[in-house]
C-alpha positions in Angstrom: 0.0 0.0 0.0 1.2 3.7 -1.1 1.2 5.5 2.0 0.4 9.2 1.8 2.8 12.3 3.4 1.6 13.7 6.8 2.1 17.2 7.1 1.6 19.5 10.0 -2.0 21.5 9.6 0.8 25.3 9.7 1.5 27.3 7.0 4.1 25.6 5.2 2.0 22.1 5.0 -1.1 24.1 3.6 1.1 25.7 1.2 1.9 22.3 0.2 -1.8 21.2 0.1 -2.4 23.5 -1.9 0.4 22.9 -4.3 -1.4 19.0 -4.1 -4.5 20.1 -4.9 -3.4 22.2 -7.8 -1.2 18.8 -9.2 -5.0 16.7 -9.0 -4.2 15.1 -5.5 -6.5 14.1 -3.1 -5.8 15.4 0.5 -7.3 14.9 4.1 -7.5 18.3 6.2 -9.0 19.1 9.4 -12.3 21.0 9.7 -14.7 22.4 12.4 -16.3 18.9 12.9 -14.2 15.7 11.7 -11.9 15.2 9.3 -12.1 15.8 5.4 -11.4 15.0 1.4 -10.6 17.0 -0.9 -10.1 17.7 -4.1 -9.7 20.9 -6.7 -12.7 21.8 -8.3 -11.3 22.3 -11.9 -9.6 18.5 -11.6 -11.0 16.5 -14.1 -12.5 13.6 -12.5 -11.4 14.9 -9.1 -14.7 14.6 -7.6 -15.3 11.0 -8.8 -12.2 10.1 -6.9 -13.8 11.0 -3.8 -16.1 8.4 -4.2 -14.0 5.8 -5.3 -11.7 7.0 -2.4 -14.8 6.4 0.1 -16.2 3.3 -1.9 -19.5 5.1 -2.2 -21.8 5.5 -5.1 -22.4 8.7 -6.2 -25.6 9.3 -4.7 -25.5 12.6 -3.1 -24.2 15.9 -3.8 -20.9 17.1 -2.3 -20.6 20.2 -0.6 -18.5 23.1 -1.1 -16.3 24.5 1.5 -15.3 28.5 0.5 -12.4 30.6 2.3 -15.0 33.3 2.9 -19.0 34.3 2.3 -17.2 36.3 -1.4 -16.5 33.2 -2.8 -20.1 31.9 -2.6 -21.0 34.7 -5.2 -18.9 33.2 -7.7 -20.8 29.6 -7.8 -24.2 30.1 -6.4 -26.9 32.3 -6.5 -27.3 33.7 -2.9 -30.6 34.4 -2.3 -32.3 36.3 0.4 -32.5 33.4 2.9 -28.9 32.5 2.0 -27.3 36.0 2.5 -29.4 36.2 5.8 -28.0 33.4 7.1 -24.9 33.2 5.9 -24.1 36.8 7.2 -24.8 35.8 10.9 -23.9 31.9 10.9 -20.6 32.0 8.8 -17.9 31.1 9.2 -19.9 28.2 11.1 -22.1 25.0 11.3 -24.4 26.0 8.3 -24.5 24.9 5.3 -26.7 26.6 2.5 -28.6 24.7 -0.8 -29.0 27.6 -3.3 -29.5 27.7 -7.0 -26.3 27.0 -9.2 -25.5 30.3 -10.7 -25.8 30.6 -14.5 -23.0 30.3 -16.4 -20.7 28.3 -13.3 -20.5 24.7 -15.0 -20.3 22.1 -12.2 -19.0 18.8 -12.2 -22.5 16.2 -12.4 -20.8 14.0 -9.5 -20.5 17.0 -7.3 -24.7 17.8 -7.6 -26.0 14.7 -8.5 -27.3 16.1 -11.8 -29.5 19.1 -10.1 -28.8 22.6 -10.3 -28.2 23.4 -6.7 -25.2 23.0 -4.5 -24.2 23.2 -0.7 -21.5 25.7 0.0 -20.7 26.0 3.7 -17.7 28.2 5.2 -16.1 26.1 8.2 -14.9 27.9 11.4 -11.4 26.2 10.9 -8.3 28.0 9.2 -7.0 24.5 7.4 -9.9 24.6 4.9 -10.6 28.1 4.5 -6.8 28.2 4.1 -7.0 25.5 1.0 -10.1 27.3 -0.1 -8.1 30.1 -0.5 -5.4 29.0 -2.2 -7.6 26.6 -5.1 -10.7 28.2 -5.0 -13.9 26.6 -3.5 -13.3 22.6 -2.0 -15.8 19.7 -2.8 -15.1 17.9 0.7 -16.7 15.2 2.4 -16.0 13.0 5.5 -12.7 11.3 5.9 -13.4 7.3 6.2 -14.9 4.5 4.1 -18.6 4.3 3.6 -20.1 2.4 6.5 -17.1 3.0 8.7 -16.9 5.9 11.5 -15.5 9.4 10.5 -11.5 9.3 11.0 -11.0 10.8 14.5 -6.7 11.8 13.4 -4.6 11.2 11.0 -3.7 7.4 11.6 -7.2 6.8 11.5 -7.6 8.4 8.0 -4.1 6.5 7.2 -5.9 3.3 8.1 -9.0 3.8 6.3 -8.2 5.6 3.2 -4.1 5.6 2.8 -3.8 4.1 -0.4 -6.5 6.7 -2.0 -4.7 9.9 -0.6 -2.2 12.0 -1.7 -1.4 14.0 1.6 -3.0 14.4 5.3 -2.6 17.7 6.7 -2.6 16.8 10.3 -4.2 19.0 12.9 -4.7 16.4 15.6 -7.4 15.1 17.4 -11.1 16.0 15.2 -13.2 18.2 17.2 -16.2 16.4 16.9 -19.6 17.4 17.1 -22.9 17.8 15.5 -22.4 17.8 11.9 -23.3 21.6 10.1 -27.5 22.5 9.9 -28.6 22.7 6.4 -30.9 25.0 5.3 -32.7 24.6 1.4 -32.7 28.5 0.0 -33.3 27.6 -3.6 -37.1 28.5 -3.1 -38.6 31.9 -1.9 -39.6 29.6 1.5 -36.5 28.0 2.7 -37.1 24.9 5.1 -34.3 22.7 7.1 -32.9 19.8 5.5 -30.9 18.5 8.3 -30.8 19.2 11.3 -27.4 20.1 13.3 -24.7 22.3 15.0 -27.2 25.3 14.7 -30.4 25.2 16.8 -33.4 25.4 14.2 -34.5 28.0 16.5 -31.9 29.9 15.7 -32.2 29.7 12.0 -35.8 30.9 12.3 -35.4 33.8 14.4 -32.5 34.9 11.7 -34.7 34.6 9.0 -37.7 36.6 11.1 -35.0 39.6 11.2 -34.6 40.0 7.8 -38.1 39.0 7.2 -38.0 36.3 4.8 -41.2 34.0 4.7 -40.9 30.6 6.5 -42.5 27.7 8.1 -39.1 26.8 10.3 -40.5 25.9 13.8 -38.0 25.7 17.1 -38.7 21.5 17.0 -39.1 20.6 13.6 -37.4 19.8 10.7 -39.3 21.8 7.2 
């Protein structure tokens, strides 16, 4: 088995995540909840080898992870909803559906063949840092389908070594609920999934800047 490099999650080893990313690699990187995979966005076939990488069928849409709420603009359309929340929750547990914007040619693999992607900015330098540096990440857990999320980097090692390039290692994953997300591709947005931001929350957001909803504090729509 091809072992991948380990690199410190400082400066210098994201500088040379990034120069993997640019070269097509795939690399593991901390985030705000657990562990990560990612890949350029203008890699041809980089997204499909996060699913080979996980041994999962391309079922579901990837999400984006962005260095800051700017690079959102450049790949969906940020609707009302979206810029609401977005301005109070990011960087941060949330994670926004909105429209593809016209003109921004996506990958089918990373929407599943819809026009609407999930762009989230994580409260964790290492992938706003990558972010940064390649533009916007399609990232999704660190580990094998089926098996638990890699807790640090010899877990990630064990599960997905020969599939990575580089592991940028931050240490121990923080854990925790995994990101709310919210659907703003209609003029009534409604919760999708539940997590690290109380729905509450999300509603009374969405009651300041007056946008139409049907977001109770206990349930999911």
């Amino acid at each position: 088995m091809t072992r991948p490099r380990i690199v410190a999650d400082d400066d210098p080893g994201r500088a040379e995540a990034v120069r993997v990313l640019r070269a097509g690699g795939l690399v593991a990187l901390p985030t705000d909840t657990v562990y990560g995979i990612a890949v350029a966005l203008d890699q041809p076939g980089g997204v499909e080898r996060l699913f080979e990488a996980k041994r999962r069928s391309p079922d579901k849409g990837i999400m984006l992870l962005l260095a800051d709420a700017a690079q959102a603009g450049e790949i969906g359309r940020m609707t009302p909803a979206a810029v609401a929340l977005a301005s109070a929750l990011w960087p941060g547990g949330l994670t926004v559906v909105v429209p593809q914007l016209d003109g921004v040619e996506l990958p089918v693999a990373l929407t599943s063949g819809t026009r609407t992607i999930g762009l989230r900015v994580p409260d964790h330098p290492a992938p706003r840092a990558l972010a940064a540096g390649v533009g916007p990440l399609p990232t999704t857990s660190a580990n094998r389908s089926g098996h638990p999320e890699g807790r640090d980097a010899a877990d990630i090692v064990a599960q997905l070594g020969d599939a990575l390039d580089l592991v940028l290692d931050g240490g121990a994953a923080h854990g925790g609920p995994p990101s709310t997300v919210v659907d703003c591709t209609a003029d009534v947005p409604r919760i999708l999934r539940a997590g690290a931001i109380p729905v509450s929350r999300i509603g009374a957001i969405l009651d300041a800047a007056r946008v139409p909803h049907h977001i109770g504090s206990d349930s999911i729509g």
